[in-house]
ZALO-943019 format. One record per residue (C-alpha): chain; x, y, z. Coordinates in steps of 0.2 Angstrom, whole numbers. Layout:
<sites>
chain, X, Y, Z
A, X, Y, Z;
...
</sites>
This chain:
<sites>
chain, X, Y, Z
A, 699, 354, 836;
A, 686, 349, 848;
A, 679, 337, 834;
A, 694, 329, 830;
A, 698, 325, 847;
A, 681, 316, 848;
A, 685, 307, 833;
A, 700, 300, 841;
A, 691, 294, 857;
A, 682, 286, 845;
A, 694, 276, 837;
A, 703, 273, 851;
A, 687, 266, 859;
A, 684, 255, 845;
A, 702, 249, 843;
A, 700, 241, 861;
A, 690, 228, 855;
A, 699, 214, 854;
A, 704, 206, 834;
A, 702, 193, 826;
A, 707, 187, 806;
A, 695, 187, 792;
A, 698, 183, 773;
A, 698, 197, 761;
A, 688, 194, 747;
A, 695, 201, 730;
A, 686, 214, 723;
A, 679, 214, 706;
A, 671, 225, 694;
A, 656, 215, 690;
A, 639, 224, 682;
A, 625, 216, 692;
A, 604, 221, 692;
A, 600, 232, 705;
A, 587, 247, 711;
A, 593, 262, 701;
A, 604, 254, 690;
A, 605, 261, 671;
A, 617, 249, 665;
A, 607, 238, 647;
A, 612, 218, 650;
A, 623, 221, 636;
A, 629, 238, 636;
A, 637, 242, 619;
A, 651, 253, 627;
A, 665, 255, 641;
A, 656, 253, 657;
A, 666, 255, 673;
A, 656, 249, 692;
A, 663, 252, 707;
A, 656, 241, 719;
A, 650, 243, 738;
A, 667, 232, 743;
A, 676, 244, 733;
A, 668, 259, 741;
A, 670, 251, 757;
A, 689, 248, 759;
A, 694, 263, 748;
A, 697, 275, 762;
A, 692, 289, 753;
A, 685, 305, 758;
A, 675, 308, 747;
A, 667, 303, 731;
A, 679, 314, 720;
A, 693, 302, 728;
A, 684, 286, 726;
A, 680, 292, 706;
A, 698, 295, 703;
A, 704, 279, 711;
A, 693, 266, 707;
A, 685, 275, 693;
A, 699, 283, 684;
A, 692, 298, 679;
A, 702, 316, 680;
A, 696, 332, 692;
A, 701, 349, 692;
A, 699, 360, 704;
A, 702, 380, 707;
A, 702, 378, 725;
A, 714, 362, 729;
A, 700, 352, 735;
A, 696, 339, 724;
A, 679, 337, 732;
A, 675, 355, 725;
A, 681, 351, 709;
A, 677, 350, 689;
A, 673, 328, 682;
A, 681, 326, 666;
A, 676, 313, 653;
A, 680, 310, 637;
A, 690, 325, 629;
A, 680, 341, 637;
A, 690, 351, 648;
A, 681, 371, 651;
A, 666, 369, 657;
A, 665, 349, 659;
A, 653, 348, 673;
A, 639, 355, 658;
A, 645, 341, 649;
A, 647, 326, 663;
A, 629, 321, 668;
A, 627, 316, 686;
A, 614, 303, 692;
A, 606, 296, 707;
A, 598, 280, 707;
A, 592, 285, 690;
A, 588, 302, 691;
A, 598, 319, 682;
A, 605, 332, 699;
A, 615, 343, 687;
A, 611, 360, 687;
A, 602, 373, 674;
A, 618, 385, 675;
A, 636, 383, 674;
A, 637, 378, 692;
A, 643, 359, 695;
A, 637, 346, 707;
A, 648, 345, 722;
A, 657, 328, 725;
A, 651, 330, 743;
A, 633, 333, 742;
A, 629, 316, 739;
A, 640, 309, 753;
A, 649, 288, 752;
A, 641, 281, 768;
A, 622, 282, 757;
A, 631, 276, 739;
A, 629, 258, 737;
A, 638, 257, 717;
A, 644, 268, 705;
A, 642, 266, 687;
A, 653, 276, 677;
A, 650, 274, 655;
A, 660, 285, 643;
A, 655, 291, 630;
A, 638, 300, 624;
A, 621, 295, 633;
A, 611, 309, 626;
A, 597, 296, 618;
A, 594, 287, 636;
A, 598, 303, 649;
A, 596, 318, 638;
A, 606, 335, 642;
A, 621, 334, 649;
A, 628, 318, 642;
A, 641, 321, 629;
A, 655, 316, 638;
A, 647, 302, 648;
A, 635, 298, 663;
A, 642, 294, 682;
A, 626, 288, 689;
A, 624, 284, 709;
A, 614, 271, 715;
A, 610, 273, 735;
A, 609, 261, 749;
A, 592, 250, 748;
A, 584, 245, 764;
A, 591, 225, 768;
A, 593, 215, 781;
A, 598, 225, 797;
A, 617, 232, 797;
A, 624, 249, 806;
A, 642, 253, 798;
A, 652, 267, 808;
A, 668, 277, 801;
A, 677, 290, 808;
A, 696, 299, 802;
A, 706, 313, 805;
A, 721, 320, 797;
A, 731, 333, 790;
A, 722, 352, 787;
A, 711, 348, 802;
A, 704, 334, 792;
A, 690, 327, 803;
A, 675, 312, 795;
A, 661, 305, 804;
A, 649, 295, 795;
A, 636, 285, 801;
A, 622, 273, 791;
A, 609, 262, 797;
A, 597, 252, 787;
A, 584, 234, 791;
A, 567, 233, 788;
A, 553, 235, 800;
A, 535, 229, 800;
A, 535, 228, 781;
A, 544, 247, 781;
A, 564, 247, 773;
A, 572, 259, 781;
A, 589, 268, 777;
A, 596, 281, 787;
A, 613, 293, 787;
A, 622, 305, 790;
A, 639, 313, 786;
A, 650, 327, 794;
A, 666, 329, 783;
A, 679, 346, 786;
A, 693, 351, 782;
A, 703, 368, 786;
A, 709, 366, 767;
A, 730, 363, 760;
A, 727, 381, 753;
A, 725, 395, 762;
A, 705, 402, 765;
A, 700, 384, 755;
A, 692, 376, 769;
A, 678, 365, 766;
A, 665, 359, 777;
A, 650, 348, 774;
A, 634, 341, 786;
A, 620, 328, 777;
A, 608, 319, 781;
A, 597, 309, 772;
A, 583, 295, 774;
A, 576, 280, 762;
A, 558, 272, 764;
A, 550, 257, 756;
A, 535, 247, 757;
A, 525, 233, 746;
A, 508, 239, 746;
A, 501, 226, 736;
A, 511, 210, 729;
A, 524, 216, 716;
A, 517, 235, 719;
A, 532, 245, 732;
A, 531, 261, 736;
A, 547, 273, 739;
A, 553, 288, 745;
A, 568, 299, 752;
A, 574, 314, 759;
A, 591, 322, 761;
A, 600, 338, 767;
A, 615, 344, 765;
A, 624, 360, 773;
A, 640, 367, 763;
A, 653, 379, 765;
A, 668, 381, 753;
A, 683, 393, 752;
A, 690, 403, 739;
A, 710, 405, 741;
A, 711, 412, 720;
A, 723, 411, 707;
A, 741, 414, 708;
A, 755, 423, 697;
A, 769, 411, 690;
A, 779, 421, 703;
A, 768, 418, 717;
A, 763, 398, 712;
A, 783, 394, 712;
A, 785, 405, 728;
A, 770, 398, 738;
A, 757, 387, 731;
A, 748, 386, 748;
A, 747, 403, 749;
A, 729, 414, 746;
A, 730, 432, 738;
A, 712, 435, 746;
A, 717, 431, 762;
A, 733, 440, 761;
A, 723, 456, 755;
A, 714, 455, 770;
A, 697, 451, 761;
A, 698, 431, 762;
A, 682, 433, 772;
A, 673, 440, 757;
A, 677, 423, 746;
A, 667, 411, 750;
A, 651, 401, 746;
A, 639, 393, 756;
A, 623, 382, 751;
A, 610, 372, 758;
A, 601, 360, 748;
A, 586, 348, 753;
A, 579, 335, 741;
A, 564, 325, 742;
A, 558, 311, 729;
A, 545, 298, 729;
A, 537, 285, 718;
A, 526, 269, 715;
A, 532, 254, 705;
A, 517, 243, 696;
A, 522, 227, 693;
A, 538, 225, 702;
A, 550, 211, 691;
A, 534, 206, 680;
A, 534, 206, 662;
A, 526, 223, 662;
A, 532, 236, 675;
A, 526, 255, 678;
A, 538, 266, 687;
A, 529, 285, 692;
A, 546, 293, 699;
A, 541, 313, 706;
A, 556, 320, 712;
A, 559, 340, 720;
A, 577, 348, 724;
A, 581, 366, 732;
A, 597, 374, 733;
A, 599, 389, 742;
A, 617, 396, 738;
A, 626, 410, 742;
A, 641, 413, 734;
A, 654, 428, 739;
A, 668, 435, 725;
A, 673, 450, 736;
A, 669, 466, 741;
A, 655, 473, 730;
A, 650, 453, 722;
A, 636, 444, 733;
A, 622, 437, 728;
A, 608, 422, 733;
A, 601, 412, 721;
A, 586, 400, 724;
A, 583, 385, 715;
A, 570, 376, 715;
A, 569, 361, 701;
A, 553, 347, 698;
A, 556, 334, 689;
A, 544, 321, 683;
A, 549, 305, 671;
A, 536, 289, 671;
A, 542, 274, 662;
A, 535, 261, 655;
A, 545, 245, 653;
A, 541, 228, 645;
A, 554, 212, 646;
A, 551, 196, 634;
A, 564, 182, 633;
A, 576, 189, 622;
A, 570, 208, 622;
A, 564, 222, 632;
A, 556, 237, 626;
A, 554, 254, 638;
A, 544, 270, 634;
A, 545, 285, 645;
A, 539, 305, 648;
A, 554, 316, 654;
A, 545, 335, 662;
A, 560, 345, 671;
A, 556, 362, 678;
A, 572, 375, 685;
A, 563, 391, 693;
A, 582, 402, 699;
A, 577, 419, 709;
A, 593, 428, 711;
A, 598, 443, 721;
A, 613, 453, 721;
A, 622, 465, 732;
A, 634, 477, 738;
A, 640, 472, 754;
A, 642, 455, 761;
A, 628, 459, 775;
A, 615, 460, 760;
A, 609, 478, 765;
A, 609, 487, 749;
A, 603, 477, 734;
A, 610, 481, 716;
A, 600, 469, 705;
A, 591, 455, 705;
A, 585, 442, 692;
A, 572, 428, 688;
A, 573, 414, 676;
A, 565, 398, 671;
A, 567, 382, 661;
A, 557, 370, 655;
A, 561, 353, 647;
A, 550, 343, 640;
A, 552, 326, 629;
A, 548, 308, 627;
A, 563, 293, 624;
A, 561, 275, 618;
A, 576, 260, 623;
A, 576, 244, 616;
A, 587, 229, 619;
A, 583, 212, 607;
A, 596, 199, 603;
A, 592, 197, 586;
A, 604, 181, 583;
A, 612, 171, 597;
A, 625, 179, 603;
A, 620, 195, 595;
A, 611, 209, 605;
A, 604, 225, 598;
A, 602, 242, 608;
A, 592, 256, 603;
A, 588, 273, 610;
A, 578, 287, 606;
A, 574, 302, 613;
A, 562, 320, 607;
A, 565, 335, 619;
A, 558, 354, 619;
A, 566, 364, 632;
A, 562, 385, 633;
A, 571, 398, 643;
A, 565, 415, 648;
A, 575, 425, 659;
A, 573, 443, 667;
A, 585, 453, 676;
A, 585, 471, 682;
A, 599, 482, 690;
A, 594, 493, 705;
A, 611, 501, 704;
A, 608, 506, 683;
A, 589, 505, 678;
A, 590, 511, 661;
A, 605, 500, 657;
A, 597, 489, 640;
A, 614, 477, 646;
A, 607, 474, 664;
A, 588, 477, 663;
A, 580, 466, 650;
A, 563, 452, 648;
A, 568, 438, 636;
A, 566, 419, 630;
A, 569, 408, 618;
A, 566, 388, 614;
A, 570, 374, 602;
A, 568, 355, 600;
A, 584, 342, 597;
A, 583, 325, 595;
A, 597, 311, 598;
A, 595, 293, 593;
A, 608, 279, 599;
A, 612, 263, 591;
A, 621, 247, 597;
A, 627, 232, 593;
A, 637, 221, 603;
A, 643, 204, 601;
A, 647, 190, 612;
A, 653, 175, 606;
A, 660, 167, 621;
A, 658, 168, 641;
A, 677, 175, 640;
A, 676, 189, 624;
A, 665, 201, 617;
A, 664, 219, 605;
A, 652, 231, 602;
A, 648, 244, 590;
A, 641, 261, 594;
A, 636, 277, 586;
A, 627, 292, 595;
A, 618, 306, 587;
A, 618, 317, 602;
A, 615, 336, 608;
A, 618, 348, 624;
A, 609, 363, 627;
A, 616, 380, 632;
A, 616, 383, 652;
A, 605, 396, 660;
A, 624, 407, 660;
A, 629, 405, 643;
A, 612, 413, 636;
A, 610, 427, 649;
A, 620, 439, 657;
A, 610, 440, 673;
A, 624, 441, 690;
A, 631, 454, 686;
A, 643, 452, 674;
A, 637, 461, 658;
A, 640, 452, 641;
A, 640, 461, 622;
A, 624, 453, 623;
A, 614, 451, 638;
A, 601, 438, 630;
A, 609, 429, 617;
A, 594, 419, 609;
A, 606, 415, 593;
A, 613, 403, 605;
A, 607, 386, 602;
A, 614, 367, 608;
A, 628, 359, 602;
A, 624, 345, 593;
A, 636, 332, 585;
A, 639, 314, 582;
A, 650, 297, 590;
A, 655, 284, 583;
A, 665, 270, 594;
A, 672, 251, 592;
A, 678, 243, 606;
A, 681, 224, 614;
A, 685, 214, 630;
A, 691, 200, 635;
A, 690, 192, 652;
A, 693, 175, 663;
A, 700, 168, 676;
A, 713, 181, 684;
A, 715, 192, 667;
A, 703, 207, 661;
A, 707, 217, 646;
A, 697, 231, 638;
A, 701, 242, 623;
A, 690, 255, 613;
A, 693, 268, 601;
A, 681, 282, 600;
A, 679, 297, 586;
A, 666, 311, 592;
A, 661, 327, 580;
A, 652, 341, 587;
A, 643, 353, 576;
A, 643, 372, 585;
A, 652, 369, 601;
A, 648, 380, 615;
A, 665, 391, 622;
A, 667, 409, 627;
A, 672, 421, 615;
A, 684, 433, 627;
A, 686, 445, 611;
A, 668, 447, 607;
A, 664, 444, 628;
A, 651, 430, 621;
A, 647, 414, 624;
A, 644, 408, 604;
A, 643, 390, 595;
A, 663, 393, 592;
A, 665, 381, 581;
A, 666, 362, 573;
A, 677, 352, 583;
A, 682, 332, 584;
A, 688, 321, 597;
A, 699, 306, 594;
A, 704, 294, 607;
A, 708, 277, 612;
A, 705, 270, 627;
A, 714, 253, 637;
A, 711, 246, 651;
A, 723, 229, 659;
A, 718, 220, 676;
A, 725, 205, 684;
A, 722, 198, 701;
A, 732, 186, 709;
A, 732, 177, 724;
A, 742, 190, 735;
A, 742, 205, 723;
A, 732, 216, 710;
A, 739, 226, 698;
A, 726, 239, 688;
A, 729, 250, 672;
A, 720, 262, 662;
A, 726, 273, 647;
A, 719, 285, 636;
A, 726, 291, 624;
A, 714, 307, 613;
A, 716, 321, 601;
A, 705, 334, 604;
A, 706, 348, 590;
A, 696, 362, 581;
A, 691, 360, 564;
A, 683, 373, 556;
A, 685, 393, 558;
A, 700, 406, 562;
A, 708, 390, 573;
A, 708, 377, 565;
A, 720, 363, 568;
A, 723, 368, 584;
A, 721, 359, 600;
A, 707, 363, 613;
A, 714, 371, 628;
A, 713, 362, 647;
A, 713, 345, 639;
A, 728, 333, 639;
A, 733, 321, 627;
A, 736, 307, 639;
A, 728, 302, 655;
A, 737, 284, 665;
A, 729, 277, 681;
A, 737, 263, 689;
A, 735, 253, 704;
A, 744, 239, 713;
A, 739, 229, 728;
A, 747, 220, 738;
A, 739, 207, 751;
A, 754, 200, 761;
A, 741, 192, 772;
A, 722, 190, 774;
A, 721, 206, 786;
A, 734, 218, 780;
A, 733, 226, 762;
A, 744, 239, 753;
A, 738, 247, 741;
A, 748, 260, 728;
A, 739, 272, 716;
A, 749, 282, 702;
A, 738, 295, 692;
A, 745, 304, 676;
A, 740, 318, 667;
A, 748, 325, 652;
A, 750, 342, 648;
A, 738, 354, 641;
A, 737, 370, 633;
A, 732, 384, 646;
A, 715, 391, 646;
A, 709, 406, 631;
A, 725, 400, 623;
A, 714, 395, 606;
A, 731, 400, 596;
A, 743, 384, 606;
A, 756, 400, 607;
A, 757, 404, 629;
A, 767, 393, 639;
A, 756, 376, 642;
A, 750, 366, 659;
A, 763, 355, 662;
A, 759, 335, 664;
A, 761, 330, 682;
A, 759, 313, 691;
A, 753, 309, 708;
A, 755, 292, 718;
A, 746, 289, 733;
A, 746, 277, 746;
A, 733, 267, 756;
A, 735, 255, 770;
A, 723, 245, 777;
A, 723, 234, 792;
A, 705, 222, 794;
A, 705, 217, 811;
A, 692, 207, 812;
A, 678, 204, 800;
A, 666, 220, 806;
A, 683, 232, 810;
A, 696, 237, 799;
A, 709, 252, 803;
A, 715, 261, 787;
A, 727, 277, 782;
A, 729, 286, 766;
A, 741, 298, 759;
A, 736, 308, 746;
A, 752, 316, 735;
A, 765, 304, 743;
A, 779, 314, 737;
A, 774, 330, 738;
A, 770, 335, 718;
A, 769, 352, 715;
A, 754, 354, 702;
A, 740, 364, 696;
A, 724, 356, 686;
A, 719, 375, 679;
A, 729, 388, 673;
A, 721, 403, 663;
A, 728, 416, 655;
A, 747, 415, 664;
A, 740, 414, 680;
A, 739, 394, 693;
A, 725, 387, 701;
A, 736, 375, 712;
A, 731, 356, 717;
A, 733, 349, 735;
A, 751, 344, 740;
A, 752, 329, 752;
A, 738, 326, 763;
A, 736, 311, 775;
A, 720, 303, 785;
A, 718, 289, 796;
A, 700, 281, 801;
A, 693, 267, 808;
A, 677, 258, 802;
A, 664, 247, 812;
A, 651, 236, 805;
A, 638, 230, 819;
</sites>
C-alpha cells in the first residue's frame, strides 16, 4: 500500500505541470534496419513489428499485454496472470513455450527444460521493437522455432532522453519504470529499471517483479564498436491451482491452496542476472564480423506444497560469431552457434530446505554451423535461403537421498543426435503497393531436458528415455499483401507436418514421439487508418489434427479453431484517443482428451478498453481496463478441472519524457 501511495504523489506531482496540445502521430507497422533486428529486407513470410510508438502509448503492463494487443498472439496462463503465462503460435497448444523461440536483440533466452520465459523478465521500459514472424525459423534460429520466433530488440544508446512512467490499479496493481540513455565522451549509455506488482485477481497469484538492466557502447576504431550489458531481475509468482467445475462456476477467484491453509507452500521465486558482450568488425561495410559472447543464470525456486521443493541452478554460455557479406543485390552470412545449459537441482522435504531428498545434474551442449542468403535473382524477384547443421548431447544424473536403490530415481545417462533444417524463399514484388512469397521449411525441435529425464522427482516408466529424439517435420506456406495510402491487407495460408511430435503419454506415464500430425491454417490480417480513427483485424482460421496412430482424425487438444483480434481507435482530437480491443478464442478440446469425447473449453471473447489523454508533447495520462465486461473464462482446462483467467482489471498511469 505504501508503494502505491508513492506512486500517486507521483502522478499527481507530474499532472501539476501545466498542458499543452501536441499532434498524434499515427502508428504504423513499418519493418525498418535496426541493432538486433532479424527481420531479411524481404522476408518471405507474415512478419508483424511493433514499434517503440506503439510500445509507448499502449498502456500495457507488461509485455504479455502488449504481444496480445498489438501483436495478436494468444496466452494462456494457470495462474490468471497473463504475464506468467504460456505464447502461442501457429497451432501448438501443450507445451508451446518449447515450441515459441524467444529473442533478445538477436539472441535464443528460452530455457533447456520445459520451463517458459517469463513475460516480465525482459521488462517494456528497455524493449525498443518487437518483431513477431509466424511460422517455422528452425534454418535461421535453430531450436525452438516451429511455431515462430518473437524476437526483442532493446533500447540503443541515442541522443539523451529520460522517460518516467508510473500506475496503479486494481489487485494492488502498482508500476514504476524508469529509463535513461545519451552518450557520454564517446560511451552510449542505456540504463533501467522496473518495479511491477500485483496482489493477483486470484487468490495466492500475486506477482511481483524488480529489474534492472544497463547497455554500453563505444567505436574503438572507425566502423569497429564494442558492446555490452547487464541485467537483473528479481521474481515472485503465486500459485492459486486448478479448480473443480463446481468450484470455477462457484468462485473463479477463489484458491484451493490457500483455502487448505498451505497457499504459502505454492509459490516460485527466481533471480536471474544476464551478462552479454561483443565486438562488431566492420560496422555497415561490405564485410562485417560480429563476435557475440553472452552468460545467463537463473536461480529458481519453485514450491508445489508440502513435501515438493526444490532449487535449480542454471547457468547457460552461449557463443554464435557471424560473418556477414552485402553486395548490391545480395547478401551472404555464415555463422557458429556453441550453447552450453549446465542445471544442478536439489530437492526437499520442507520448504525451509533442511532435509534433502534428491538431487540431480544435467548438461546440454549444442553445437552447429547455419548459412542465409538473400539475392534478387530478377528485378523484383528476391531469393532467401537458410541452412543450418546442429549436434546437441544430453546427459543427465539424478540420485534420491530418500530411495537410493530406486533404478527410477538413481541413474547416470546421455544421449545425442544431429538434425538439420533448410529454408527456402521466394518473394515477389512487383509494385511499391503489392507483393507474395512462397515459403517452405524443412525444420526440427529437440526434446527439453524434462521430457528425456525424470529427474524432480516425478518418476516416469522410464527415467532416461534415450528413444526420445526431435520432432522433425516440414511447412509449406503461400501468402500476399497489399498496401497504400490508408489500406493494408495481408493474407497467407500455411500447411505444417510434423514427423514424431513430442506429447505426454498419461497411459504409458511417458513423454514419446506420439505421433504424425498436420496443421492447416489461414491467416488474414485488414488495417485502415483514417484521419480520426483506426480500425485493426486479424483472423486465423487452423485445423490442427493427428494423422497417424490409435487417434487419428482427431483434433489436438488446447488448440482452438479460430483465433479474432480486433482493434479500433478513435482520435476525436489531437490529444485524446480511445482505443477498443476485442480478442476471441474459439473453443478447444480440453487437455489428455486425445479421444474429442469430454466436455471441450468453451470459446470466450474479451474487449478491453484504453484511454489516453497526451497532455502535452512529453506527458500523457492513460487508463486501461482489462476484461471490460467482466468474462468469465479459463485459457487451460485439464482433465475436468479450470485453470481460470483474470476477470476485469483496471490501471491508470502517467508517463513523462524529459
Amino acid at each position: 500500500m505504501t508503494r502505491t501511495v508513492q506512486l500517486w504523489c507521483s502522478v499527481l506531482l507530474l499532472a501539476s505541470v501545466s498542458a499543452e496540445d501536441g499532434p498524434r502521430v499515427l502508428s504504423a507497422l513499418v519493418v525498418e534496419a535496426s541493432r538486433g533486428t532479424i527481420l531479411p529486407n524481404h522476408f518471405a513470410g507474415d512478419a508483424t513489428v511493433i514499434d517503440e510508438q506503439q510500445i509507448t502509448q499502449a498502456g500495457a503492463r507488461s509485455l504479455a499485454d502488449l504481444l496480445t494487443t498489438q501483436g495478436g498472439l494468444r496466452i494462456s496462463s494457470a495462474t490468471g496472470n497473463a504475464a506468467d503465462g504460456e505464447l502461442h503460435l501457429r497451432g501448438f497448444g501443450e507445451n508451446s513455450s518449447s515450441r515459441v523461440l524467444i529473442l533478445v536483440d538477436g539472441r535464443p533466452v528460452n530455457r533447456p527444460d520445459m520451463s517458459g520465459v517469463s513475460l516480465l523478465e525482459v521488462p517494456l521500459s528497455r524493449i525498443k521493437r518487437v518483431e513477431i514472424l509466424r511460422g517455422s525459423q528452425s534454418a535461421r534460429f535453430g531450436d525452438n522455432a516451429v511455431g515462430g520466433v518473437i524476437n526483442l530488440v532493446t533500447q540503443s544508446p541515442g541522443e539523451p532522453k529520460t522517460s518516467l512512467e508510473v500506475a496503479a490499479g486494481s489487485e494492488e496493481y502498482s508500476l514504476v519504470r524508469l529509463a535513461h540513455e545519451g552518450r557520454y565522451a564517446g560511451n552510449g549509455m542505456a540504463v533501467d529499471l522496473e518495479l511491477n506488482d500485483t496482489a493477483g485477481w486470484r487468490e495466492n497469484s500475486a506477482s511481483e517483479l524488480e529489474s534492472y538492466g544497463l547497455r554500453w557502447d563505444r567505436e574503438i576504431a572507425k566502423n569497429h564498436e564494442l558492446r555490452a550489458g547487464l541485467s537483473w531481475a528479481n521474481q515472485f509468482t503465486g500459485f492459486p491451482g486448478p479448480l473443480s467445475t463446481a468450484e470455477y462456476e462457484a468462485d473463479p477467484r477463489q484458491s484451493i491452496y490457500a483455502q487448505s491453509g498451505a497457499g504459502n507452500q505454492y509459490f516460485s521465486e527466481q533471480t536471474l542476472q544476464r551478462a552479454d558482450g561483443g565486438l562488431v568488425i566492420g560496422k555497415g561495410e561490405v564485410v562485417t564480423v560480429e563476435l557475440p559472447l553472452a552468460f545467463s543464470r537463473r536461480d529458481l525456486s519453485w514450491n508445489l506444497g508440502p513435501g515438493s521443493h526444490s532449487d535449480t541452478l542454471l547457468d547457460t554460455w552461449t557463443f554464435a560469431p557471424v560473418l556477414r557479406w552485402t553486395g548490391e543485390k545480395a547478401s551472404l552470412s555464415l555463422g557458429l552457434n556453441a550453447r552450453q545449459d549446465r542445471l544442478a537441482l536439489d530437492q526437499y522435504a520442507e520448504i525451509q530446505r533442511i532435509q534433502r531428498t534428491g538431487s540431480a545434474e544435467l548438461e546440454r551442449g549444442l553445437a552447429g554451423v547455419f548459412s542465409t542468403a538473400e539475392w534478387e535473382a530478377w528485378e523484383r524477384w528476391h531469393l532467401t535461403m537458410a541452412a543450418r547443421w546442429e549436434k546437441a548431447a544430453v546427459d543427465a544424473a539424478a540420485r534420491s537421498v530418500t530411495f537410493p536403490n530406486d533404478p527410477d530415481l538413481n541413474f547416470s545417462r546421455g544421449t545425442d543426435e544431429i538434425n538439420r533444417a533448410l529454408q527456402l524463399g521466394l518473394r515477389w514484388e512487383p509494385g511499391e503497393t503489392w507483393s507474395t512469397w512462397l515459403r517452405y521449411d524443412h525444420l526440427y525441435r529437440l526434446p527439453s531436458t524434462d521430457e528425456i529425464a525424470a529427474y524432480q522427482g516425478f518418476p516416469l516408466s522410464v527415467p532416461f528415455n534415450d528413444q526420445l529424439k526431435a520432432e522433425t517435420g516440414d511447412n509449406l506456406e503461400l501468402g500476399a499483401e497489399y498496401e497504400m495510402a490508408s489500406w493494408k491487407l495481408r493474407g497467407n495460408g500455411f500447411i505444417q507436418q510434423l514427423d514424431g511430435e513430442i506429447a505426454y503419454d498419461y497411459v504409458r506415464n511417458l513423454n514419446v514421439n506420439f505421433a504424425k500430425t498436420r496443421r492447416l491454417g489461414i491467416e488474414t490480417e485488414l488495417r485502415y487508418a483514417a484521419e480520426c480513427w483506426e480500425i485493426s483485424l486479424r483472423y486465423t482460421q487452423l485445423d490442427a489434427t493427428y494423422q497417424d496412430g490409435v487417434y487419428e482424425g482427431n483434433s489436438i487438444y488446447l488448440v482452438p479453431n479460430k483465433e479474432l483480434v480486433a482493434i479500433l481507435t478513435l482520435k476525436p482530437s489531437s490529444t485524446v484517443t480511445v482505443q477498443g480491443e476485442y480478442q476471441f478464442t474459439g473453443a478447444s478440446y480440453e487437455g489428455n482428451d486425445f479421444l474429442n469425447q469430454a466436455d471441450r473449453l468453451p470459446a470466450y471473447g474479451v474487449a478491453s478498453l484504453l484511454l489516453r489523454y497526451q497532455a502535452r508533447s512529453d506527458l500523457a495520462f492513460y487508463l486501461r481496463v482489462n476484461n471490460l465486461l467482466d468474462e468469465t473464462y479459463a485459457t487451460i482446462k485439464y482433465s475436468g478441472v479450470w485453470f481460470p483467467a483474470a476477470g476485469r482489471t483496471f490501471q491508470c498511469g502517467v508517463r513523462y519524457d524529459f
